[in-house]
KOLKE-712212 format. One record per atom (N, C-alpha, C): residue in one letter; atom name; x, y, z. Coordinates in Angstrom, 3 decimals. Layout:
N
 rest atom       xx       yy       zz
    A   CA        X        Y        Z
...
END
This chain:
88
 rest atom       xx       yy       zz
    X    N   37.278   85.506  147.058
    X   CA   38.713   85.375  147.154
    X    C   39.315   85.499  145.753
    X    N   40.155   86.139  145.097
    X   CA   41.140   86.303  144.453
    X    C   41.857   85.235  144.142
    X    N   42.646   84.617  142.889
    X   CA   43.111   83.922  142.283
    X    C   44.598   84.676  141.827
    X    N   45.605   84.423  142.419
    X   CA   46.430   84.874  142.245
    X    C   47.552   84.737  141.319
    X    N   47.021   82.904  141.350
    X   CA   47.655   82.556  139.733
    X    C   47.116   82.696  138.363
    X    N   46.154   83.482  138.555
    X   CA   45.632   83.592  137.036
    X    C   46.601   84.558  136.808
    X    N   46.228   86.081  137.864
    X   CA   47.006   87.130  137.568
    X    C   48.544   87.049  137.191
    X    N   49.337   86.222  137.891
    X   CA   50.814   85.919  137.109
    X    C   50.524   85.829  136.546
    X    N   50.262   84.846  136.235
    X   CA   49.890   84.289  134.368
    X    C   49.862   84.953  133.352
    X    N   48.889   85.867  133.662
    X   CA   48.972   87.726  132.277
    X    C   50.340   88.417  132.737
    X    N   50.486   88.624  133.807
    X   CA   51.332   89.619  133.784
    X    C   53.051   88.841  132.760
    X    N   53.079   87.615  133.127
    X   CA   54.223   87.074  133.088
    X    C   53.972   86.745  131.441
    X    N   53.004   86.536  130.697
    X   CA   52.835   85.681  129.403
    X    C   53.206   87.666  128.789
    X    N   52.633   88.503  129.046
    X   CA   52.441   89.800  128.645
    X    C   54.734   90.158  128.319
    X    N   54.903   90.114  129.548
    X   CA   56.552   90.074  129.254
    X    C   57.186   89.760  128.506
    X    N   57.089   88.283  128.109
    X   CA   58.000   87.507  127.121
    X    C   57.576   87.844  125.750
    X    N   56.861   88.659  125.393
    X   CA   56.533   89.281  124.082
    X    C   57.563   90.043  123.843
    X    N   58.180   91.114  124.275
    X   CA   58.855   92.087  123.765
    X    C   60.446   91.863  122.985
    X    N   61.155   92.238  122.171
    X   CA   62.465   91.877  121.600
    X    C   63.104   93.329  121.876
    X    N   64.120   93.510  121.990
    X   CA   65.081   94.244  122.370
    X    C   64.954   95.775  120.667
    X    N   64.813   96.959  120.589
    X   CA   64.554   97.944  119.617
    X    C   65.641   97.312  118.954
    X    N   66.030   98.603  117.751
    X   CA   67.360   98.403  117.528
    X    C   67.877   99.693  117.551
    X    N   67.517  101.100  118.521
    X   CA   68.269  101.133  119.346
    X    C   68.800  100.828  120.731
    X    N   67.917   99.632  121.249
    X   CA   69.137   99.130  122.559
    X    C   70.265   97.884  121.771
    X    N   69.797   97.853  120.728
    X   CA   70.947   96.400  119.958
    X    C   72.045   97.330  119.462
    X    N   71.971   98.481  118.963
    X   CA   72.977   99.563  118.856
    X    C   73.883   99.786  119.853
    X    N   72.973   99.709  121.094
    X   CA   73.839  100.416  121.978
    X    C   74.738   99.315  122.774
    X    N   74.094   97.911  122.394
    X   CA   74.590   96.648  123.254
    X    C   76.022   96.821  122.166
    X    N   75.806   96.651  120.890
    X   CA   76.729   96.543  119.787
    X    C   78.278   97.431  120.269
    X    N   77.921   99.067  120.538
    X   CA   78.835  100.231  120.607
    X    C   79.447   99.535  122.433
    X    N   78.763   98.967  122.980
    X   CA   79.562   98.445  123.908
    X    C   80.366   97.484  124.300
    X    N   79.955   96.813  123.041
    X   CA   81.074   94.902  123.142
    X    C   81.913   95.165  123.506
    X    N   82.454   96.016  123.148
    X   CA   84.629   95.630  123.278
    X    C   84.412   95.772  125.002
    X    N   83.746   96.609  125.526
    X   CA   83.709   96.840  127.373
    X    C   83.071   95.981  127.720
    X    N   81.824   94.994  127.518
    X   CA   81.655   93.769  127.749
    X    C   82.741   93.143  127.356
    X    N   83.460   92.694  126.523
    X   CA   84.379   91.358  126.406
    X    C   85.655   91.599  127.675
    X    N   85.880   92.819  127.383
    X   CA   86.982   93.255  128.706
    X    C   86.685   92.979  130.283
    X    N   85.248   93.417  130.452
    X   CA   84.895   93.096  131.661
    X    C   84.770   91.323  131.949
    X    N   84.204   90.794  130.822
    X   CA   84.259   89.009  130.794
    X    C   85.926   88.840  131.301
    X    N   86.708   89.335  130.144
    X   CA   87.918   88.778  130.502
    X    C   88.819   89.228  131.780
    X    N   88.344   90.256  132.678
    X   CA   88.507   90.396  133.691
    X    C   88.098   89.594  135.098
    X    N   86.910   89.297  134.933
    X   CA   86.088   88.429  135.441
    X    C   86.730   86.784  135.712
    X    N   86.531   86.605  134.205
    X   CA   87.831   85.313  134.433
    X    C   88.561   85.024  134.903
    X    N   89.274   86.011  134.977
    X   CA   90.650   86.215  135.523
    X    C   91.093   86.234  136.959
    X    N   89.437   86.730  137.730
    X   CA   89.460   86.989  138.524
    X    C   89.133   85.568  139.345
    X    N   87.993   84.634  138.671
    X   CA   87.568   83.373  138.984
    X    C   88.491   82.444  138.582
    X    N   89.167   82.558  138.392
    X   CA   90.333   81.715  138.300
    X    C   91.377   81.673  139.575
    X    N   91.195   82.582  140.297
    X   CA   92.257   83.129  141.640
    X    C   91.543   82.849  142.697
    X    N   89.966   82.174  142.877
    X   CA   89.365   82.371  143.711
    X    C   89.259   81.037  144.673
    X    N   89.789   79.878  144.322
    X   CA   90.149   78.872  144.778
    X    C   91.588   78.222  145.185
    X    N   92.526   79.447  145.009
    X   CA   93.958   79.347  144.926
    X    C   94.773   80.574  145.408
    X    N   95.677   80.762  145.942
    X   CA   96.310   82.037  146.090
    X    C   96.992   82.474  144.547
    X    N   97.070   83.583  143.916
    X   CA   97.265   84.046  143.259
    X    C   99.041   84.119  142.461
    X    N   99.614   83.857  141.587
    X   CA  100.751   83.437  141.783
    X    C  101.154   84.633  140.420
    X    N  102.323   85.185  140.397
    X   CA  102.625   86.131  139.677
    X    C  102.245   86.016  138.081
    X    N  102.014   85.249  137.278
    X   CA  101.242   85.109  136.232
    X    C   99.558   85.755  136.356
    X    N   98.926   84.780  137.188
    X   CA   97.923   85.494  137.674
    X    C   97.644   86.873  138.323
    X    N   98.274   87.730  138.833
    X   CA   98.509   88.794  139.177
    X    C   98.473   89.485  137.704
    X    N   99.678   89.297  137.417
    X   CA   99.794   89.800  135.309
    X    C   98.294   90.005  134.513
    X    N   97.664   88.610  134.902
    X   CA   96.825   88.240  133.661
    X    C   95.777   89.777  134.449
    X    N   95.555   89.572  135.626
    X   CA   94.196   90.367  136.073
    X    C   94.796   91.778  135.770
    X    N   95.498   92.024  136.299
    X   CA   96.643   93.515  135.423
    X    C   96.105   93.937  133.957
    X    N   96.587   92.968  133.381
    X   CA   96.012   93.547  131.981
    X    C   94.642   93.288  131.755
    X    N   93.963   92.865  132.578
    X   CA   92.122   92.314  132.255
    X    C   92.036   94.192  132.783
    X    N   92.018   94.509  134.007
    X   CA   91.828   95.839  134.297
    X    C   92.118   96.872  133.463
    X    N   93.643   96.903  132.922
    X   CA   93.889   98.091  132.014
    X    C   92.985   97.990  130.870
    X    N   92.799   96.540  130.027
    X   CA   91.829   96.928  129.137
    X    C   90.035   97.246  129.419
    X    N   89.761   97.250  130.287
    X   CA   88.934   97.308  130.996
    X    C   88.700   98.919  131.472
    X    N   89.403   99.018  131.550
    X   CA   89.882  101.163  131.468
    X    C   89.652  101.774  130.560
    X    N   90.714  100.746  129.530
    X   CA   90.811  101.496  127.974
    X    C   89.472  101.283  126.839
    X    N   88.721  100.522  127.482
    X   CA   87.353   99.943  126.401
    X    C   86.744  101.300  127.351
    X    N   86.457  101.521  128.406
    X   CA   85.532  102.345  129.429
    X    C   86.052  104.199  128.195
    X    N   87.043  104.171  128.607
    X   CA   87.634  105.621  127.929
    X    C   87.400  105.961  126.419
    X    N   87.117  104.911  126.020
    X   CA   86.822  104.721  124.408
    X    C   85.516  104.806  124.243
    X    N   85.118  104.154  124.653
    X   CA   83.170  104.572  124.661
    X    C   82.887  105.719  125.275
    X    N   83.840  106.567  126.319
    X   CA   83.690  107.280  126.740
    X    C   83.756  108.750  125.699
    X    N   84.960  108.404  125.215
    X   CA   85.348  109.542  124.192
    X    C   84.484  109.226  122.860
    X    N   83.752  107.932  122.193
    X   CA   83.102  107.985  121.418
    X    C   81.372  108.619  121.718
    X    N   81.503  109.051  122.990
    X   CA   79.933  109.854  123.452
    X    C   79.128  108.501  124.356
    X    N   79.301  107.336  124.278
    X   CA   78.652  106.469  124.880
    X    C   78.567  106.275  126.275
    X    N   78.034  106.187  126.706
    X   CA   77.702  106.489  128.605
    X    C   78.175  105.279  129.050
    X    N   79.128  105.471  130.276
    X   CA   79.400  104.206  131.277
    X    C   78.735  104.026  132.326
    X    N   78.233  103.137  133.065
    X   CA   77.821  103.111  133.980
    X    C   78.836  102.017  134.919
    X    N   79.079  103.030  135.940
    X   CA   79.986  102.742  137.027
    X    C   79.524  101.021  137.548
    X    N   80.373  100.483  138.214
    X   CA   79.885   99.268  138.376
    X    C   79.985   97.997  137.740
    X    N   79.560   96.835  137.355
    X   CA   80.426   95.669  136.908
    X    C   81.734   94.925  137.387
    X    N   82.632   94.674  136.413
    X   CA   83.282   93.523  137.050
    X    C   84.559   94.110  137.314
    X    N   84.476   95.609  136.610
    X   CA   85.770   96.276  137.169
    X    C   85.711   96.804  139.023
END
């Protein structure tokens, strides 16, 4: 019979070795401003989710989206790839 927890064991100790290159820290870097936009969209959005939405709130998620466009179009035009999906 086979031991199945040994085998996790390597496979899983083998994983937690690796650190991120520095080109994926480049590429995390060239994307902040569309991460922080999508956070602050997000927010915006969890904030409405226990309450009906009241014209401030409407506003705030308004502009979480447009910048959320405008970070997407900017990485876009700086050559950096979007991938569809997230919190927009």
């Amino acid at each position: 019979m086979m031991h199945i927890a040994a085998l996790q064991a390597a496979v899983t100790a083998a994983s937690l070795d690796f650190e991120p290159s520095d080109a994926e820290l480049d590429a995390i870097d060239r994307e902040m401003p569309l991460i922080r936009a999508e956070v602050e969209l997000l927010d915006a959005q969890i904030m409405t989710i226990d309450r009906p939405a009241n014209e401030l709130d409407v506003r705030r998620i308004r502009r979480a989206r447009n910048r959320v466009m405008a970070a997407r179009r900017d990485l876009t035009n700086r050559g950096g790839t979007v991938q569809s999906g997230g919190a927009a």
